[in-house]
N, C-alpha and C positions, 0 to 999 in steps of 0.2 A: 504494500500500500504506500502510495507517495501522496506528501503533504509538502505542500512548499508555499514559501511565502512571498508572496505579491506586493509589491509596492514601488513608488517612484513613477505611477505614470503606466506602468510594464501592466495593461487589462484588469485595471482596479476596477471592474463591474462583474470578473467573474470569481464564482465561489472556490473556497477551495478543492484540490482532486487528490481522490475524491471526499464524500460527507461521509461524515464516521454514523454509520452502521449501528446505532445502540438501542436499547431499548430501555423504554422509560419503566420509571420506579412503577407507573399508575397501569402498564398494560396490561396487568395482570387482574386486577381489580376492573377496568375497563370493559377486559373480555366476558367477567363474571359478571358487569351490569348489563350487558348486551344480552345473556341469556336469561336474565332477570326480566329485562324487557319484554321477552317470546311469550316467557310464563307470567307475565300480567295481561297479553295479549289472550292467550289462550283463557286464565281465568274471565275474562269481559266475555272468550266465547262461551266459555260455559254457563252465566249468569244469562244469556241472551238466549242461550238454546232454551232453559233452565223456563225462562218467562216465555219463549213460544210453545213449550208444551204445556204450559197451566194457559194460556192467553191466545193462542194459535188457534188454525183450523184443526189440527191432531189432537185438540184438548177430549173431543166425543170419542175418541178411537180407545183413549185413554181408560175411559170411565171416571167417574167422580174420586178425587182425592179423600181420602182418611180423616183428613180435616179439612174442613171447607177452609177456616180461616187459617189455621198454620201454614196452607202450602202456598198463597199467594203471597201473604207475607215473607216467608222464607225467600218468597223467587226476589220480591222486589225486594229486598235485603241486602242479596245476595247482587246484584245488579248492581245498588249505588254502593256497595264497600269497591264493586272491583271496579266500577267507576275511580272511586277515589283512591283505589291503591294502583292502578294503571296512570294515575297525573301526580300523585305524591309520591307514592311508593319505592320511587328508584331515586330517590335524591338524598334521603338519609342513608344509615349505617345499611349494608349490603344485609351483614345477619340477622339486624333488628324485621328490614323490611321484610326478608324472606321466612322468618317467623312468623310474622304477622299474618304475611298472605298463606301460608299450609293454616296457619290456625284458625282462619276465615274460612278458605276450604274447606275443612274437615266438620266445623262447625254447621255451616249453612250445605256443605254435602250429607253429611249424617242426618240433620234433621230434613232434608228433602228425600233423601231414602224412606223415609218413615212415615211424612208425609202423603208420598207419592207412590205406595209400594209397586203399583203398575210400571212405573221409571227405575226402580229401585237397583236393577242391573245393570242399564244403562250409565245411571252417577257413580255404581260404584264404578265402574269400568274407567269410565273417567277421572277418579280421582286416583286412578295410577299413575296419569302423568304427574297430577298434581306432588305426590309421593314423592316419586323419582324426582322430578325437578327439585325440590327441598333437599334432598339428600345430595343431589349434586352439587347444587350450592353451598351449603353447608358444611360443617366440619361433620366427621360420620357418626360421635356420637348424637348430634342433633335428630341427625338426617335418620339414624337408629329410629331415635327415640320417637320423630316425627312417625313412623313408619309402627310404632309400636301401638301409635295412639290410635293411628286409624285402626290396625288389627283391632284393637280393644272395641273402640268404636262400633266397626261392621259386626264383632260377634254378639257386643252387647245390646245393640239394635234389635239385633235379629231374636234374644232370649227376651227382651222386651216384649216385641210383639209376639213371641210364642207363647208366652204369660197372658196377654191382657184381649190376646185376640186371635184368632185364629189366622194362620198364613200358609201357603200351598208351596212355599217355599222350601227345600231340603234342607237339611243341616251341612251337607257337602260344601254349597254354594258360599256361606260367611266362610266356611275354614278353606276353602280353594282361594279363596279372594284374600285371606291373610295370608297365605304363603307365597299368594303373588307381590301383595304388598312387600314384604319379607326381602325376597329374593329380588325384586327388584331397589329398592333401599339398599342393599346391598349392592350389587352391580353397578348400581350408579353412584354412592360413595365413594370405591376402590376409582371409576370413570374421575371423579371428580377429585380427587387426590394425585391423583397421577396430573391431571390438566395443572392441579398449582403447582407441582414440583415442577413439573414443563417449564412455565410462568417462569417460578424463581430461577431455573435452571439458566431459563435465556434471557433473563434481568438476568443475572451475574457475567451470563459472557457479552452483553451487551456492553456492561458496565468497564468488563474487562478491558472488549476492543478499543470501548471509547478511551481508555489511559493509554493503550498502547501504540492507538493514532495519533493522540497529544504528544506521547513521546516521540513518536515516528518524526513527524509534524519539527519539534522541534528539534532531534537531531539532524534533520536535513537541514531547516534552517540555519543552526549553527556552523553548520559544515564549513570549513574554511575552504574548498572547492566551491566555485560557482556553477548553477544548477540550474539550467533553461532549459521549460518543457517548450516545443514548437510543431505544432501542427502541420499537415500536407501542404499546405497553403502559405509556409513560412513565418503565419503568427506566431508569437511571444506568447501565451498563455500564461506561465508561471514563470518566476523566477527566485529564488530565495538570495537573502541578502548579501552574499561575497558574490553575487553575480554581478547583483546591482552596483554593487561597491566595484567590479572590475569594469563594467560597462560605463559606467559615470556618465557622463553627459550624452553621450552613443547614446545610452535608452531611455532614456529620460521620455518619454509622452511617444514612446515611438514605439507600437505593438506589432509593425511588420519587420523582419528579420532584415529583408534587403535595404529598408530604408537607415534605420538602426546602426546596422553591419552589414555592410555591401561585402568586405572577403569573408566573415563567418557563413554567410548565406552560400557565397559560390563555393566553399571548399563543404560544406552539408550535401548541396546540390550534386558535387563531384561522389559525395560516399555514398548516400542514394540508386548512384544511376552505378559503379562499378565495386563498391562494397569497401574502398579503399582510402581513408583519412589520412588530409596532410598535417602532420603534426610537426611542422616545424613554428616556432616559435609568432606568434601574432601581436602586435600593440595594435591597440582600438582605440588611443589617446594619445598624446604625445606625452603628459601628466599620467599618466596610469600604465602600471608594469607589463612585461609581456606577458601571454597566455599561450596555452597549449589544447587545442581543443579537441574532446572526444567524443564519440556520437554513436549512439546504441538506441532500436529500437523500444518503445516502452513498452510494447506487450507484440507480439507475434504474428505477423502481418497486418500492423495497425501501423498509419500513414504518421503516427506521434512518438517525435523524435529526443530524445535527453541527448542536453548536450553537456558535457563537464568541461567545464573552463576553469583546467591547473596555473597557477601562478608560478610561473618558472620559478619568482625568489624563494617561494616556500619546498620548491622542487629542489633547490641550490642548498637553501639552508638543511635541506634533509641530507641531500650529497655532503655536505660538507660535516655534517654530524656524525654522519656513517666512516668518515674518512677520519674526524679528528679520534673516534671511539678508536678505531684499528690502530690508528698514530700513536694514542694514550698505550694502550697495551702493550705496543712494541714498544715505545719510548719507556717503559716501565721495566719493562726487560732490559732495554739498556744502561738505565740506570741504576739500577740495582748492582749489573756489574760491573759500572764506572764507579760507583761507594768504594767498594776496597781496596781498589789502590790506591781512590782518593783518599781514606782515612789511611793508610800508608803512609804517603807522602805528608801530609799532617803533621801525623804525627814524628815524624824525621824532621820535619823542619822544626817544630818544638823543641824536639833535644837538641838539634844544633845552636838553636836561637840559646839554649841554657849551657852550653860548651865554653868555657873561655878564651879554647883555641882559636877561635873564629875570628879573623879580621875583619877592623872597624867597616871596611870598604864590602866587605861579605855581606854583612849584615843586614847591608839596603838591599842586597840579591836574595835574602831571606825571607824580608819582610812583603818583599813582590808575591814571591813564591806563596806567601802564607795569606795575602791579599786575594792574590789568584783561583786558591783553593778554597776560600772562603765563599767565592761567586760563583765558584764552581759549581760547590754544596747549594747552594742558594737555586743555580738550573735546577740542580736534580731533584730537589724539593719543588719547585712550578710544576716540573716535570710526573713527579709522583702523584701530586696535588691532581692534576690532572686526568691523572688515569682511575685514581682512588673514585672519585666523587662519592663519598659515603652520602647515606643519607641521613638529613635535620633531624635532629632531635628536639624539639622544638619543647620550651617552658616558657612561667611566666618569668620575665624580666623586668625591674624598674632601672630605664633607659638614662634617667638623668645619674642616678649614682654609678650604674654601670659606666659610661662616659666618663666621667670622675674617676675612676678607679683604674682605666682604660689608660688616659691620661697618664696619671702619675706611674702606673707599670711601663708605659713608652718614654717618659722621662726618664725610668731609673735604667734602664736596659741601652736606652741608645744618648750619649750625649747629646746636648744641641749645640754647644758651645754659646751663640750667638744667637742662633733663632729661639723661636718662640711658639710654643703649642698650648695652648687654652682650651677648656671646657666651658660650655654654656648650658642652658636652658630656659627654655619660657616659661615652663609649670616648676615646682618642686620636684614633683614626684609625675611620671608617665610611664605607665607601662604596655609592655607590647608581647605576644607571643612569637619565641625566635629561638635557634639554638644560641648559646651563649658565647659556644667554641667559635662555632662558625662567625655568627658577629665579628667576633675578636679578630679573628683571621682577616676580614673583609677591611674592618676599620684600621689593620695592620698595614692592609696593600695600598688603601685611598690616604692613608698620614703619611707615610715612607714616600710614594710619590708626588705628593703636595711641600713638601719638605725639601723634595729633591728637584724637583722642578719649576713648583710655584713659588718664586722666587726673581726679582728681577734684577738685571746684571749688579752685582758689586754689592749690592743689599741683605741683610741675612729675610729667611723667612718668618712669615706671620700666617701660624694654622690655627684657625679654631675648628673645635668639633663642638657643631649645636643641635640637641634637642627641640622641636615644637613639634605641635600640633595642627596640620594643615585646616583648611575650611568642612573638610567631613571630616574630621576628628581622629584624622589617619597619621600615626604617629611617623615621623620626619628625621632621622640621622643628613644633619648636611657636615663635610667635610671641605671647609674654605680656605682657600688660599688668596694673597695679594700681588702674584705675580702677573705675566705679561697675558692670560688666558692661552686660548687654544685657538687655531685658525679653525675656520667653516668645516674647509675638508680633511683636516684630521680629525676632529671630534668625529665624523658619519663614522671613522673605521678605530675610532677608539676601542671597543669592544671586541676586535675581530681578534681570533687567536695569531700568534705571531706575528702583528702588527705593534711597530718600534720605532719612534725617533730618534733612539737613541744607539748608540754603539755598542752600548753595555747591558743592554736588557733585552730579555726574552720573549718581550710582548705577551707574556701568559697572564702577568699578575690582574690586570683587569677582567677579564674574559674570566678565571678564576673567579674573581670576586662575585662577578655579575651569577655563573650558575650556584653560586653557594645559596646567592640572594634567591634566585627561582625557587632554590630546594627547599626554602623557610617561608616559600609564597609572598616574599619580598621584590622588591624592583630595584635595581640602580640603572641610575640616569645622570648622565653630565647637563649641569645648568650652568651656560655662560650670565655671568653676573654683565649688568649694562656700564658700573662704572669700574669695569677691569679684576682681572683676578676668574677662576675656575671656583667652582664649587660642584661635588660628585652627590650626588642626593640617594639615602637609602629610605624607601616609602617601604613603612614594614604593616605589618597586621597588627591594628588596634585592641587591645581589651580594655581599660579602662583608665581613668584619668582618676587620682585619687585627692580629694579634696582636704584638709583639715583632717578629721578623723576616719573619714569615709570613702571608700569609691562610687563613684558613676560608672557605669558599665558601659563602654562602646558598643551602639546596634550594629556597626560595621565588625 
């Protein structure tokens, strides 16, 4: 089932494809009013037939009623109840009504049997359906019970007038007529049991399909692939939003394909007519990325076409994920056996640097060697960094004393001489959900390179790292410097793996930092500051902002 979504102009008059399939809470109840209906139909016929044979031409065929006055009153009795349970009767409670009307039944049928003994086969006959019907509707104790009464009813009738007056009527005839009632009460119980479970059965998978089309529905929507349904005729019918989003101004108010996209229509047109798609790369904008487009029919010699329009960058950024993952693993493996000669050599230079054999002029050749090996250690650590990616473990942290604490461990570990690194914040106390390591790590890579770069010629630096709280209450790590910033086109490829202005660096540490940040459901982002200097911004997951004695709890 496809569900996609429409907007931007792209046939905003048609529904979506297709309508979810569900069935309501009430159609169960519905279909039990419906036969409610039949059997107030039928009770009107029986009060109608009931008054034409006391009032009819067949009334002489009959012979005289048992009581002159009981039988006409019974008929027209019996007339306005089913009158007025035929126009009321089906608008209250479904069990109340369907009591009502067997209890009228059986009431005004009994006493017309008794009445009318001449008629007395024909009502009872009749009031089999009435039985039945009760007992369908009803739960099956009712419908039992309904069914028990009449029995009682036709046998007690029947000893009635065996008592009080003579009848030419067998004893067979009440007890065949209970066991009809009986058995049918029965049968149409078990009928009408089975009909709800039905009901409920297809209420729940109506209910079901209708969730699984809202999912459907918005998985597709979400789908970072763009998703155009098109007709024989080259309409746009659907499209869900990374379509809209690639098509940008293209489709905007334009539902014919060639108008739209004159090359998406001719290369459709071309798979169409020889089964054969050109997938080399398309721009539809000069402002919007390239596209790669694929085309499969939507059900099986149907003229309705899906078209997937891949975004080569997301097709890139996957290639290049799949290459850095392969790179990280073997780069891990190299590293691991570049460590032991590196701790080797280390540690040699150590003893010699403690030797007093060593000439004064040596010693600068030592101190390279031991500088050397230290940046050495420093790759294979990016390097390890990179192939490791553990995953967050993420707690509560309060952001402002962490900072603090952050701070003063980077002062005591790395000299500044001359510069300068400060802690801020805007609340006291802010806390955020994050790993703490990872943080650490992150705020290690954004302070060492603000320190080392942001900085302008001949000046020492000035880092602060500031805590706030954004306009949605989304907790903010910026790390600021006041050197000369970053031009346009290095910051786009700041983030890329082994991307380096410098001669000495690895280009990992940033690109590091940023997936630590993904793995803690964090962001970094470079914000150029307007009056000079960088600032790297870490947007983390908010929980709450603590007041005086209290928290507030972030809804984000």
């Amino acid at each position: 089932m496809l569900c996609l979504y429409s907007r931007r102009g792209i046939d905003p008059g048609k529904p979506r494809l297709p309508p979810a399939i569900a069935t309501d809470a009430g159609d169960a109840d519905s279909a039990l009013r419906r036969e409610l209906h039949f059997y107030t139909l039928y009770r009107l016929l029986e009060a109608m037939m009931l008054v034409l044979v006391l009032f009819g031409p067949v009334a002489d065929m009959l012979g005289p009623p048992r009581h002159e006055l009981l039988a006409p009153t019974v008929a027209l009795s019996y007339l306005v109840m089913a009158v007025l349970l035929f126009v009321f009767g089906r608008r209250g409670d479904l069990r109340v009504a369907t009591l009502a009307g067997i209890s009228t039944d059986l009431l005004f049928g009994l006493l017309a049997i008794h009445a009318v003994p001449a008629a007395g086969t024909g009502i009872a006959l009749m009031l089999m359906f009435n039985v039945g019907a009760a007992a369908l509707l009803l739960p099956a104790r009712y419908g039992l019970g309904a069914a028990l009464v009449a029995v009682a009813g036709i046998i007690g009738e029947y000893a009635w007038t065996a008592l009080i007056d003579e009848t030419d009527r067998m004893v067979a005839e009440p007890l065949m007529f209970a066991v009809a009632y009986l058995a049918l009460a029965t049968l149409t119980s078990i009928l009408g049991r089975q009909m709800r479970a039905s009901y409920d059965l297809a209420e729940r998978r109506g209910v079901e399909t209708a969730h699984l089309t809202e999912v459907n529905e918005l998985i597709i929507r979400r789908l970072r692939t763009g998703v155009l349904l098109v007709d024989g005729h080259n309409r746009v019918r659907l499209a869900n939003e990374a379509a809209t989003l690639l098509l940008g101004d293209a489709g905007d108010g334009h539902r014919d394909l060639g108008v739209a996209l004159p090359e998406l229509a001719r290369r459709l047109a071309a798979w169409r007519q020889d089964g054969k798609a050109d997938e080399t790369p398309l721009q539809v904008a000069p402002d919007q990325p390239e596209i790669v487009p694929r085309f499969t029919r939507l059900l099986a010699g149907s003229d309705q076409t899906l078209v997937f329009l891949d975004d080569t960058s997301l097709v890139s950024r996957r290639a290049e994920s799949m290459t850095l993952a392969t790179l990280g693993r073997f780069s891990a493996s190299l590293a691991h056996e570049i460590r032991n000669p590196l701790a080797a050599i280390n540690y040699a230079v150590q003893l010699l640097e403690e030797s007093d054999d060593v000439a004064t002029a040596d010693r600068r050749l030592l101190e390279i060697i031991r500088q050397q090996g230290v940046r050495m250690n420093g790759i294979v650590e990016n390097v390890l960094g990179l192939a490791r990616r553990e995953p967050a473990k993420p707690e509560y942290v309060e952001l402002a004393g962490f900072v603090r604490h952050f701070v003063d461990d980077y002062r005591a570990g790395h000299p500044l001489e001359n510069d300068t690194l400060r802690a801020s914040a805007e609340r006291p106390q802010i806390a955020a959900l994050v790993d703490p390591r990872q943080l650490h790590q992150v705020l290690t890579v954004l302070v060492h390179n603000a320190l080392t770069y942001g900085r302008m010629p001949g000046e020492p630096a000035r880092v602060t790292v500031h805590v706030e709280l954004d306009g949605h209450q989304q907790p903010l790590i910026d790390v600021i410097d006041r050197g000369p910033g970053i031009a346009e086109g290095v910051a786009r490829q700041l983030f890329r793996p082994f991307f380096t202005t410098s001669g000495h660096g690895t280009g990992l540490g940033l690109y590091i930092a940023r997936e630590l940040c993904r793995a803690n459901q964090a962001s970094l982002d470079f914000v150029p500051l307007p009056a000079g200097g960088s600032c790297f911004r870490v947007r983390l997951s908010g929980v709450g902002v603590r007041k005086g004695g209290g928290t507030t709890f972030d809804p984000n």
